[in-house]
RODO-2510 file (C-alpha; in nm, 4 decimals, decimal comma):
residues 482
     n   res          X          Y          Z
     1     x    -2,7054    -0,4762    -0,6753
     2     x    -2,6753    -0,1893    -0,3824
     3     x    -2,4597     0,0496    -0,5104
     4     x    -2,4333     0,2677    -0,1832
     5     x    -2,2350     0,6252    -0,1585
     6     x    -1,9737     0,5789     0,0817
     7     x    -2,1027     0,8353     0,2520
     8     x    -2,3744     0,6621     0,3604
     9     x    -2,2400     0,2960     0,3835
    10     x    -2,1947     0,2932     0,7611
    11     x    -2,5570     0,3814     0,7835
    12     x    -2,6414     0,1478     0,6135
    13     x    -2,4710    -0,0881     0,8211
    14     x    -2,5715     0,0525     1,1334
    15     x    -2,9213    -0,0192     1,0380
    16     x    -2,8843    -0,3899     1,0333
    17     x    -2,5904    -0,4841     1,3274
    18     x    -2,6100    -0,1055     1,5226
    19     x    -2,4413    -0,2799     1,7993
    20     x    -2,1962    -0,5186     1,6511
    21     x    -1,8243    -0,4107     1,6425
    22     x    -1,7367    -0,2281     1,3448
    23     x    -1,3330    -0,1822     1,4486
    24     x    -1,1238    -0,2676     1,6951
    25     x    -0,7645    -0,1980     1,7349
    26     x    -0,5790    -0,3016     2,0545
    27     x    -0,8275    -0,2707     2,3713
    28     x    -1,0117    -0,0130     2,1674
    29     x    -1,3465    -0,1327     1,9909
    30     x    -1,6577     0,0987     1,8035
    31     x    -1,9614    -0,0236     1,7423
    32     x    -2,1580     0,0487     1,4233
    33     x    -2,4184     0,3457     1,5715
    34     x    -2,1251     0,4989     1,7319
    35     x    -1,9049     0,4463     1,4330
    36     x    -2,2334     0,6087     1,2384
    37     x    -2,2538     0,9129     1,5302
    38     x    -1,9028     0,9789     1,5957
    39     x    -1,8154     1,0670     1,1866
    40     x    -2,1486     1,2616     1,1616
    41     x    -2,0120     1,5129     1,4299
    42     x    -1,6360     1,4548     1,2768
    43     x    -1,7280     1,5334     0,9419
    44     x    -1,8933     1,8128     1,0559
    45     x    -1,5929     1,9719     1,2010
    46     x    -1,4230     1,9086     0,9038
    47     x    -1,6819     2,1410     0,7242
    48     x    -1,6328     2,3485     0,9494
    49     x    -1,2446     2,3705     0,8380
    50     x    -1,3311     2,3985     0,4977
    51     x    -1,3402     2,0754     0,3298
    52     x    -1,5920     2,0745     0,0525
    53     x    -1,6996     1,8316    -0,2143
    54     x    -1,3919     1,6410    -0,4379
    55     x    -1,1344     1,8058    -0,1979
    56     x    -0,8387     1,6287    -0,0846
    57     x    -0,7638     1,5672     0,2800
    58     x    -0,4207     1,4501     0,3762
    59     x    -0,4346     1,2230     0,6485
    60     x    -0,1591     1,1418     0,8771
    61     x    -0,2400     0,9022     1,1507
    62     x    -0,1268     0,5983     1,2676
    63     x    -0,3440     0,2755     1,2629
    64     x    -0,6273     0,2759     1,4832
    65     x    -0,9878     0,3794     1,4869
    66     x    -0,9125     0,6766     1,4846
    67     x    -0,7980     0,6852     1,1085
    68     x    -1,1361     0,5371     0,9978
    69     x    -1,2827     0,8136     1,1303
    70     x    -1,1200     1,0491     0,9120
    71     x    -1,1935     0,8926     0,6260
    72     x    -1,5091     0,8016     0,6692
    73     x    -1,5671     1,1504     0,7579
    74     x    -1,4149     1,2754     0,4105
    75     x    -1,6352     1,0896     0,2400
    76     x    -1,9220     1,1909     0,4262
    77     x    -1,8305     1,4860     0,2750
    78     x    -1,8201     1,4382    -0,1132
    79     x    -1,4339     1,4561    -0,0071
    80     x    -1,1259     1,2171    -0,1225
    81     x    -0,8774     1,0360     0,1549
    82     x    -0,5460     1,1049     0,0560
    83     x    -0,3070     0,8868     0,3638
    84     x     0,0339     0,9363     0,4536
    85     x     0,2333     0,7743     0,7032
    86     x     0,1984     0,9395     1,0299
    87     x     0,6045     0,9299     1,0813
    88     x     0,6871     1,0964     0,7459
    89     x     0,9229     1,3530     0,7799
    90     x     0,8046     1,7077     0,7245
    91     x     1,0461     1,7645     0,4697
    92     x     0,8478     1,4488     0,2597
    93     x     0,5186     1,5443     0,3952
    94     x     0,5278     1,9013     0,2309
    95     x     0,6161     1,7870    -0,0845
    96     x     0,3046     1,5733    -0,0790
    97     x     0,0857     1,8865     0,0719
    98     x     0,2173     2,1213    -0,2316
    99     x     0,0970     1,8435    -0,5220
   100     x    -0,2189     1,7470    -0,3758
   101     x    -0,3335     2,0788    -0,2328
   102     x    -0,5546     1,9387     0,0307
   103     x    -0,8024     2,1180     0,1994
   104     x    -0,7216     1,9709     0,5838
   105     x    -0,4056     1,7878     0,7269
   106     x    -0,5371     1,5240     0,9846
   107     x    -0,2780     1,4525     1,2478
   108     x    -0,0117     1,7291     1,2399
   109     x     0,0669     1,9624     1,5282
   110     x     0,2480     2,2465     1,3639
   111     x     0,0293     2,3235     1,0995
   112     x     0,0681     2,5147     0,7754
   113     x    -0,0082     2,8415     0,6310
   114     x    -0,1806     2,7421     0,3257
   115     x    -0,3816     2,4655     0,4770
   116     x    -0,5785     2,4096     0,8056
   117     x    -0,4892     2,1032     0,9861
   118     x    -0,5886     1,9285     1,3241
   119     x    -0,3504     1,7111     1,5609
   120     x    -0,4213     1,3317     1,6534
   121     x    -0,6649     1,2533     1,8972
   122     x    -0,8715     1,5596     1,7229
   123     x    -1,2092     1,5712     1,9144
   124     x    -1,4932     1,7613     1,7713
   125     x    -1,7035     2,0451     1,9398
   126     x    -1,9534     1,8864     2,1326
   127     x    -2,2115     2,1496     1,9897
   128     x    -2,1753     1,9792     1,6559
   129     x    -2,5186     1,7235     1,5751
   130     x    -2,4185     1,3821     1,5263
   131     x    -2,7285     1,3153     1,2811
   132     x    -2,7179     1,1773     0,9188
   133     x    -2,5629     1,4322     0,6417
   134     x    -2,6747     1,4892     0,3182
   135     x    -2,5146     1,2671     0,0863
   136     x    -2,2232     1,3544    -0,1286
   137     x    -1,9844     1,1192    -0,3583
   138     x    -1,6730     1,2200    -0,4295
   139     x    -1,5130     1,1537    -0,7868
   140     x    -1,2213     0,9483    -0,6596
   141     x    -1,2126     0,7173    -0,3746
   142     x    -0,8748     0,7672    -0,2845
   143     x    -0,5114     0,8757    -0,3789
   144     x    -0,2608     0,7085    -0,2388
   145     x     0,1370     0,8047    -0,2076
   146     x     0,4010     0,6534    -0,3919
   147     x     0,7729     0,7293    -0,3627
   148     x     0,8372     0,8621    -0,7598
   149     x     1,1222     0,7664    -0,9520
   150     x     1,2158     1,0908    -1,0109
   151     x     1,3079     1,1427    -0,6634
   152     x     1,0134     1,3297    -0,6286
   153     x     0,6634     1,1919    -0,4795
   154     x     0,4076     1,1400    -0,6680
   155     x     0,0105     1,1006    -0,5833
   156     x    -0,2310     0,8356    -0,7656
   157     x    -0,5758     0,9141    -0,7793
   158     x    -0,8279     0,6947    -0,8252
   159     x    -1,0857     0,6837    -1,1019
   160     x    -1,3418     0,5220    -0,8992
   161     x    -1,6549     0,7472    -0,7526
   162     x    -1,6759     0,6653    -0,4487
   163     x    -1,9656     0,4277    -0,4291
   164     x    -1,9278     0,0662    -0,3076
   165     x    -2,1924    -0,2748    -0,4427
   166     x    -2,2061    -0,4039    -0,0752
   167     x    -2,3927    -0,7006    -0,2871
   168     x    -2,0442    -0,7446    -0,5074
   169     x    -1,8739    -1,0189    -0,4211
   170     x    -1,4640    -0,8954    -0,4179
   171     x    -1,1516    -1,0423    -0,3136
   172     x    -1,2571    -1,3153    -0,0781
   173     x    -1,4118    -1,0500     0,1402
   174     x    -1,7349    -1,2335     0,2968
   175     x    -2,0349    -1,0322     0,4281
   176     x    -2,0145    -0,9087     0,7839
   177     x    -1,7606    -1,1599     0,8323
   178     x    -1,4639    -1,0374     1,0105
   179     x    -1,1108    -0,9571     0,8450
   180     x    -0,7381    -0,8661     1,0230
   181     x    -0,5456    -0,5678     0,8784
   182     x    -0,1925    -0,6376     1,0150
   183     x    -0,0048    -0,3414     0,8266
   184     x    -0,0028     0,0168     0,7686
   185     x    -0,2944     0,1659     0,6368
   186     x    -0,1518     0,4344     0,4372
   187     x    -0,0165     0,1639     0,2091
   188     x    -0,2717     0,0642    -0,0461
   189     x    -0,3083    -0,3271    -0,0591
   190     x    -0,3934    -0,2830     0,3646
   191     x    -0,6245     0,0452     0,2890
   192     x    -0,8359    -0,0935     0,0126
   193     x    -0,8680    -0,4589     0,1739
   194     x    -0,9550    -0,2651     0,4974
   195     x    -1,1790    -0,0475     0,3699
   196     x    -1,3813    -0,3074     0,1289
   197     x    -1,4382    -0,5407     0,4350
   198     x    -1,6080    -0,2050     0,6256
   199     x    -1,7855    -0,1779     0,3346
   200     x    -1,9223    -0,5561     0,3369
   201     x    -2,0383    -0,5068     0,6716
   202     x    -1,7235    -0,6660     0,8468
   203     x    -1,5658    -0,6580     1,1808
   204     x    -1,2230    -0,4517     1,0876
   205     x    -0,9525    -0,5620     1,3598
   206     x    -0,6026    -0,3564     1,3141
   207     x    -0,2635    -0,3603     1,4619
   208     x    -0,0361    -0,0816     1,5627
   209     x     0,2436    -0,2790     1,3515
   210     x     0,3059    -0,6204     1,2934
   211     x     0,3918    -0,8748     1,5514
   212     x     0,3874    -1,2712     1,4468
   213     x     0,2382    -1,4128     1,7723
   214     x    -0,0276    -1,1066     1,7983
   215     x    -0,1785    -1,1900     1,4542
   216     x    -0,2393    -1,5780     1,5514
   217     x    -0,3568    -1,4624     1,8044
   218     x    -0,5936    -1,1981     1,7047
   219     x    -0,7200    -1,4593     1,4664
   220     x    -0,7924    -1,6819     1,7205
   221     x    -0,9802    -1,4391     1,9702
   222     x    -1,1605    -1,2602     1,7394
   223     x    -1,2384    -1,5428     1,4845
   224     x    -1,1062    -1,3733     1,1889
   225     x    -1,2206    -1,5036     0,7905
   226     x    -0,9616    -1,3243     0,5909
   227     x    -0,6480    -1,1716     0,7001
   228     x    -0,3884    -0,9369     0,4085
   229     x    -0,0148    -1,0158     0,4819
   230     x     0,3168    -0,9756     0,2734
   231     x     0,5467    -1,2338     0,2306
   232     x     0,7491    -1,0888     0,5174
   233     x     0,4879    -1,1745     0,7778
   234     x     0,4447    -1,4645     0,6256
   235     x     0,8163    -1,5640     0,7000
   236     x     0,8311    -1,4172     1,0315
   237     x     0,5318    -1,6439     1,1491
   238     x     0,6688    -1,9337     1,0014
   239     x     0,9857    -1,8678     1,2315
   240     x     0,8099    -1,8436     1,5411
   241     x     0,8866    -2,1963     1,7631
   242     x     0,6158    -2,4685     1,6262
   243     x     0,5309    -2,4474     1,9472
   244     x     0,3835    -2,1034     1,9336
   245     x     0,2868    -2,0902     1,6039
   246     x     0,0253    -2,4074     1,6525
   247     x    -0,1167    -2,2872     2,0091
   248     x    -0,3845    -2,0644     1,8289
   249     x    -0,7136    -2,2295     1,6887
   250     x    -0,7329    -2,0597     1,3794
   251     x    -0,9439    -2,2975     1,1629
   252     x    -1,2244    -2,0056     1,0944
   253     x    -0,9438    -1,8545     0,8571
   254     x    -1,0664    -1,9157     0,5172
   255     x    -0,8608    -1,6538     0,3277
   256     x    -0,5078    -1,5394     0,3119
   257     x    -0,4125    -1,2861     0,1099
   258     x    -0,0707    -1,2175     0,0494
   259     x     0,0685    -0,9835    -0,2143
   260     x     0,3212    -0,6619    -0,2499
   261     x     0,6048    -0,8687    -0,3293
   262     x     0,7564    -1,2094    -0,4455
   263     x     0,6681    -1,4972    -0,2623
   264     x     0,9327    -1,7531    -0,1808
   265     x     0,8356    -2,0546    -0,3486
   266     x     0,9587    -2,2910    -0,0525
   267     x     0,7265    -2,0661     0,1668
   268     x     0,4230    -2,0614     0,0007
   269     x     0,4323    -2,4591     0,0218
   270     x     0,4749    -2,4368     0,3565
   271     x     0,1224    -2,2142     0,4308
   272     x    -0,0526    -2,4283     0,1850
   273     x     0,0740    -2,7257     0,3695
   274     x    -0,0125    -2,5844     0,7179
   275     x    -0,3480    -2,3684     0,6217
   276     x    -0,5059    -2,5432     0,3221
   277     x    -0,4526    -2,4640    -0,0816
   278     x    -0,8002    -2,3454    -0,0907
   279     x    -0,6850    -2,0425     0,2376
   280     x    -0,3419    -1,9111     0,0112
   281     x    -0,4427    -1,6478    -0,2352
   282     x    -0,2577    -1,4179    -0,4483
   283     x    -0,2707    -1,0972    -0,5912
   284     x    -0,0176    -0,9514    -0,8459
   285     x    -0,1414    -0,5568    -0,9239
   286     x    -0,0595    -0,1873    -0,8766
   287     x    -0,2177     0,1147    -0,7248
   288     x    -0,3109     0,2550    -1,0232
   289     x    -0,5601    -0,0268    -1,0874
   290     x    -0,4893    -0,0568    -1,4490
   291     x    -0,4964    -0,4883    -1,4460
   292     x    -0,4066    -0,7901    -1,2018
   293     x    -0,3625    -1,1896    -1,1610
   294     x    -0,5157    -1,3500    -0,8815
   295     x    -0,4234    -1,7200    -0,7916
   296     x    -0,5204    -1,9415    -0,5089
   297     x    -0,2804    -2,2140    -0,3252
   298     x    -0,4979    -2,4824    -0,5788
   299     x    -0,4427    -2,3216    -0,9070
   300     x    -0,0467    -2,2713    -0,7820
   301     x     0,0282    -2,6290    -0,7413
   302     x    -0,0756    -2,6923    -1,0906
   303     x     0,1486    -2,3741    -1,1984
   304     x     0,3814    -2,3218    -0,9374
   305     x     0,5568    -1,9645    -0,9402
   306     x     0,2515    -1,8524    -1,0934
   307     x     0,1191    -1,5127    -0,9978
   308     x    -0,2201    -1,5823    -1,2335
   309     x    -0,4431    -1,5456    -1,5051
   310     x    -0,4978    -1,1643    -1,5694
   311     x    -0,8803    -1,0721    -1,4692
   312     x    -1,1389    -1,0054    -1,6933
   313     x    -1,1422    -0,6246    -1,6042
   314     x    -0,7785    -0,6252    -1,8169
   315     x    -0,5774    -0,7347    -2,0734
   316     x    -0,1352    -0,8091    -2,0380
   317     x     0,0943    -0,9107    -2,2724
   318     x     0,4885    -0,9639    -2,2664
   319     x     0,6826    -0,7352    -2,5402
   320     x     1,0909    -0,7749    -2,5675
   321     x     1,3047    -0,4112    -2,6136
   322     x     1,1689    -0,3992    -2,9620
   323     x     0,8435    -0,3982    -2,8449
   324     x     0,7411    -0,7295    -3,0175
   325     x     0,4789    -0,9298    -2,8106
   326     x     0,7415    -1,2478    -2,7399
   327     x     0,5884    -1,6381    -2,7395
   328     x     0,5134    -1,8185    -2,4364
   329     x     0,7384    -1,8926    -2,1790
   330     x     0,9753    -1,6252    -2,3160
   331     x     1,0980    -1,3451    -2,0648
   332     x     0,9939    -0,9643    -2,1523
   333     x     0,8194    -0,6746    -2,0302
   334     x     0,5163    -0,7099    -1,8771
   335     x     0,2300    -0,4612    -2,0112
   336     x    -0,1374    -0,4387    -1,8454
   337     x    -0,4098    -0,2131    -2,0306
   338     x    -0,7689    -0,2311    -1,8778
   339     x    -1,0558    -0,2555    -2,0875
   340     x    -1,2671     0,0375    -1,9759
   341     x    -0,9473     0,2146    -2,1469
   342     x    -0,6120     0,3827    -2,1170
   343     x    -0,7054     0,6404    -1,7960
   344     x    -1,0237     0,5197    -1,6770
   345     x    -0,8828     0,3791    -1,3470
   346     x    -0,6297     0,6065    -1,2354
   347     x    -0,4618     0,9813    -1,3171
   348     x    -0,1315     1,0840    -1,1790
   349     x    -0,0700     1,4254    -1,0155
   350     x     0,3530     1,4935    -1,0204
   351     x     0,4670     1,2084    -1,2614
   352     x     0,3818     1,0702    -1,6101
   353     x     0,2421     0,7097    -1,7178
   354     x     0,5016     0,4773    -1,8457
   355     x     0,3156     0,3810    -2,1233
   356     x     0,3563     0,2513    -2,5388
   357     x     0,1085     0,2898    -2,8187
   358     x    -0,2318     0,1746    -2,7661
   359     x    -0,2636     0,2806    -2,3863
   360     x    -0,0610    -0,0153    -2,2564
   361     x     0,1391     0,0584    -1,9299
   362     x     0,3849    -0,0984    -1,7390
   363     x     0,4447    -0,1542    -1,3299
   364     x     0,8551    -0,1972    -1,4525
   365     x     0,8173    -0,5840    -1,3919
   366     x     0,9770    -0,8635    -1,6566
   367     x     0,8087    -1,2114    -1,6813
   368     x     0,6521    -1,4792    -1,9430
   369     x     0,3405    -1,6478    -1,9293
   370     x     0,2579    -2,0123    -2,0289
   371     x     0,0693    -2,1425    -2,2695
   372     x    -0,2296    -2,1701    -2,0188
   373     x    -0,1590    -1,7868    -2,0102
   374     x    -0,0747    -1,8153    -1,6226
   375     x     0,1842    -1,4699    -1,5709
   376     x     0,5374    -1,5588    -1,3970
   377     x     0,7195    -1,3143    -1,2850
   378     x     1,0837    -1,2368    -1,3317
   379     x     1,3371    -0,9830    -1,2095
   380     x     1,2481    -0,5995    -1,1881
   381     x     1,3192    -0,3866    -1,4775
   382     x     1,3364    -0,0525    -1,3051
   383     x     1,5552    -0,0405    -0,9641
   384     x     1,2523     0,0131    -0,7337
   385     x     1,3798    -0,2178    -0,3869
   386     x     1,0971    -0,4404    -0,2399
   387     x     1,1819    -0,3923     0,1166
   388     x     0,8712    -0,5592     0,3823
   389     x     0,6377    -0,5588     0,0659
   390     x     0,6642    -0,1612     0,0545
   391     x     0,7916     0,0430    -0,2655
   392     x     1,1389     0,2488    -0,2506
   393     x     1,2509     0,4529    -0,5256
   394     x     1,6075     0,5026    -0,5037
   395     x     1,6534     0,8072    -0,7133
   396     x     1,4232     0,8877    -0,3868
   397     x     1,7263     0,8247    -0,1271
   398     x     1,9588     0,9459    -0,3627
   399     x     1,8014     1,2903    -0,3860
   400     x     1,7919     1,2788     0,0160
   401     x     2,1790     1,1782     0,0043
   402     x     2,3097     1,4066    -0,2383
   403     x     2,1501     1,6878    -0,0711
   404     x     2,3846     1,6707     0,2554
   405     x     2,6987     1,8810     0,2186
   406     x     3,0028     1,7122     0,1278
   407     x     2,8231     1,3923    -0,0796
   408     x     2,9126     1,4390    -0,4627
   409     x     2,7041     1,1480    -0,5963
   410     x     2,5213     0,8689    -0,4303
   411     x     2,3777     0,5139    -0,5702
   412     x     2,0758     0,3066    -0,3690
   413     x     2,0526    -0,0553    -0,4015
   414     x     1,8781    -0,3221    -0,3174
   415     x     2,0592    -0,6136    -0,1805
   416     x     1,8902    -0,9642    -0,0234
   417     x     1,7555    -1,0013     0,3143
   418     x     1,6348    -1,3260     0,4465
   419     x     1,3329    -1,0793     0,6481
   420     x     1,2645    -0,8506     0,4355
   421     x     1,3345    -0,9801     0,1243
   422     x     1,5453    -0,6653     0,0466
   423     x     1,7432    -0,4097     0,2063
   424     x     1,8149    -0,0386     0,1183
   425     x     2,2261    -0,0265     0,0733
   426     x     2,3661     0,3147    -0,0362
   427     x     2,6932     0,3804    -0,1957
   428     x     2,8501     0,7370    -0,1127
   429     x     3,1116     0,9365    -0,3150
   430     x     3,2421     1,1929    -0,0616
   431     x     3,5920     1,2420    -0,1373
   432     x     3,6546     1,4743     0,1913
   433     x     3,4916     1,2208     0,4170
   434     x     3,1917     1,3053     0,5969
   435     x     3,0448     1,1950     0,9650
   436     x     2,7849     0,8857     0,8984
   437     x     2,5828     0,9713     1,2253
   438     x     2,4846     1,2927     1,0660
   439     x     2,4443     1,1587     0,7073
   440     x     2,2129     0,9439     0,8899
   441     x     2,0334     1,2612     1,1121
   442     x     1,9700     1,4370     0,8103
   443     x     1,7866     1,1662     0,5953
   444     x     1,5842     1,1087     0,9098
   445     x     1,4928     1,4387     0,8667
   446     x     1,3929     1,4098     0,4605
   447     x     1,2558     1,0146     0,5050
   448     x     1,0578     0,7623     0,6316
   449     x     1,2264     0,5199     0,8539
   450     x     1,1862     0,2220     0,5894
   451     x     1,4082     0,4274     0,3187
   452     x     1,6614     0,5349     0,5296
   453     x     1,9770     0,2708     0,4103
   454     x     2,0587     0,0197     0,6515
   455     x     2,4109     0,0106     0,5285
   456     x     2,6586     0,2763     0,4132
   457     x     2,9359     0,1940     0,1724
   458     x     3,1923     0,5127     0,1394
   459     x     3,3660     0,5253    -0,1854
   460     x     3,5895     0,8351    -0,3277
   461     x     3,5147     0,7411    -0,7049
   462     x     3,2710     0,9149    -0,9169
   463     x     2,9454     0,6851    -0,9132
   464     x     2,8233     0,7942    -1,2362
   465     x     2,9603     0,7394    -1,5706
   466     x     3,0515     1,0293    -1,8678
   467     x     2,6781     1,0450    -1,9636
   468     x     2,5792     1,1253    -1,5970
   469     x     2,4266     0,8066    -1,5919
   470     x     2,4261     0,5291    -1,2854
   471     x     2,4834     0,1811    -1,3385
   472     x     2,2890     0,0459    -1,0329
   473     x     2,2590    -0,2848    -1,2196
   474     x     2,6447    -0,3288    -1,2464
   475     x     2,7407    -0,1948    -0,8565
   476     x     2,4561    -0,4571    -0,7191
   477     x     2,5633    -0,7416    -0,9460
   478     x     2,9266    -0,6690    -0,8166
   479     x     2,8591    -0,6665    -0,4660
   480     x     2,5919    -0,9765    -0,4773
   481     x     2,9426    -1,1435    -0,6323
   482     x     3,1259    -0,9789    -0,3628
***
């Protein structure tokens, strides 16, 4: 075992392949020893700032190398990465600055007066050494984002030094092999698969966004082992003309993740068909780390809609309302508890566990597992929309809505979409009638592009029944009918 700080994991790296390429995104590429040299000098700007050991530093930059950087630098520091997305709106970007009280803001131009922050594309005095730092671990590896259901944001730290057992085998992710990051990297599921494979010594390629024919081909150029998709890619590469899609040699793919959301069934026979059972791997789990399934394309075919057998770092069981575990192959609530503990992987900062006696939490999802103890997931409890495999609280929107003059309640839905799986739809009670251009201008304003609703249905009825209560349920299960 080589437990190795992350702060000196690209050392360590850079020791055995200095000159092989340790990222590349679009024409841009970074070799190891430069990788090494230019966070040295990065992270000692940041000092500089004032990050110190277990800060937080916010970071808001788009995918590229340049985003590595910064968190490679943090943790060259003893300091935690905290992403955002780059396009959040400053109005959502605050709110995250007041709860996690970071020390820096990477990539934002207008700065704030409680925090220091530097723009994108940030360069570093020349005067600063790029030599090897001291090391430092920080406490947590990371805390990630997530929309709350309070209509508030919410950050989810990590319980996890950070440390990494290059040795470890984890997730498919091969030494120095060479893995393709197609989606955001302030999401989780692409920042920890990212990250892992840099810390196994891998060639990290990532895009600006997705594109379907770009990722075959990426694959293809660059010879790519393992690639992290959601089901949405997926579907948008299986729509490309056969022609297209089968132009690329990409037998050196051994691994496939996809994950984030529900997999059509009909799909995931069709990769396993076209890539192999043994490529097609699942992963059913949440950012707080607390328990997952995995499955591979194999396992699947002998328990199709399967998302897995939990791991051995967790226990699950189904409980009905009563809170009664319920027999195989019945439908309840599923529960995940990990056995280091209730709290050991995770804390929240701005919102509260959802959690029963005995440290058991749930991620809101109903299911039943089979006798063989495989999990199959069912319908959502809560009314968080799956929209491109990423996470939308309505009570988020809502908030958003309901603050524009003239709205006097809102409800957010999530109705089908052959793309994205779902789409936002928002229901507006303004009696007086309001402009939808600059409903629309002002949520641009308060959210990120993916939340804003692609559809506006005006209503003059009260949303919201005597108790105050919204039935988002009953107004999608009338309009799917509709």
């Amino acid at each position: 075992m080589q437990a190795i700080s992350l702060s000196k994991i690209i050392a360590y790296w850079t020791a055995q392949q200095p000159q092989r390429i340790a990222i590349s995104h679009e024409d841009n590429v970074i070799s190891w020893q430069d990788l090494e040299k230019s966070t040295n000098r990065l992270a000692r700007a940041y000092a500089e700032l004032g990050v110190n050991a277990d800060d937080f530093v916010t970071i808001a930059l788009p995918n590229g190398i340049e985003f590595f950087e910064s968190c490679l630098a943090t943790w060259k520091l003893g300091a935690t990465p905290q992403p955002i997305s780059a396009k959040l709106p400053k109005f959502e970007r605050d709110q995250i600055i007041e709860l996690g009280k970071p020390s820096l803001v990477v990539g934002v131009d207008d700065g704030y007066p409680q925090v220091k922050s530097v723009p994108v594309n940030f360069v570093p005095d020349s005067r600063l050494s790029d030599e090897a730092l001291p090391e430092l671990t920080a406490k947590s590896f990371k805390a990630m984002t997530s929309g709350g259901s309070t209509g508030r944001p919410k950050l989810i730290v990590s319980g996890n030094p950070a440390v990494w057992d290059v040795d470890q085998e984890h997730l498919q992710i091969q030494l120095q092999g060479a893995m393709l990051i197609p989606g955001p990297l302030y999401h989780n599921g692409p920042f920890s698969w990212a990250m892992i494979a840099l810390f196994r010594g891998n060639h990290v390629c990532v895009t600006t966004r997705f594109d379907a024919l770009q990722t075959l081909e990426l694959i293809h150029k660059h010879r790519i082992d393992i690639v992290y998709m959601v089901p949405t890619m997926m579907q948008r590469i299986w729509k490309l003309p056969q022609q297209q899609r089968t132009q690329f040699d990409i037998s050196c793919l051994k691994t496939l993740w996809h994950l984030a959301a529900p997999c059509p069934a009909w799909l995931k026979e069709a990769f396993i068909e076209w890539l192999g059972p043994e490529v097609i791997w699942e992963l059913y789990g949440g950012t707080e780390g607390t328990g997952s399934t995995i499955i591979n394309g194999v396992e699947w075919l002998e328990h199709r809609g399967s998302v897995g057998l939990p791991g051995a770092a967790c226990e699950m069981k189904v409980i009905d309302q009563a809170g009664a575990t319920v027999p195989a192959n019945e439908i309840g609530e599923v529960f995940i508890r990990p056995r280091s503990g209730p709290g050991t992987t995770y804390h929240y900062i701005g919102a509260e566990a959802k959690s029963i006696e005995g440290g058991w939490e749930s991620l809101g999802d109903m299911g039943y597992m089979d006798e063989d103890g495989y999990l199959y997931l069912a319908d959502r409890q809560t009314d968080m929309i799956l929209s491109g495999g990423a996470n939308i609280y309505p009570a988020e929107v809502e908030a958003a809505i309901d603050a524009f003059a003239g709205v006097r309640s809102s409800a957010v839905i999530g109705l089908p979409h052959e793309d994205l799986g779902n789409y936002v739809y928002a229901i507006v009670d303004a009696p007086d009638g309001i402009e939808e251009q600059a409903l629309l201008d002002h949520l641009a304003e308060r959210l990120v592009r993916y939340k804003i609703p692609r559809t506006i249905e005006w209503s003059d009825e009260p949303l919201r029944d005597d108790a105050g209560k919204l039935r988002r349920k009953q107004l999608r299960q009338e309009r799917l009918e509709a």
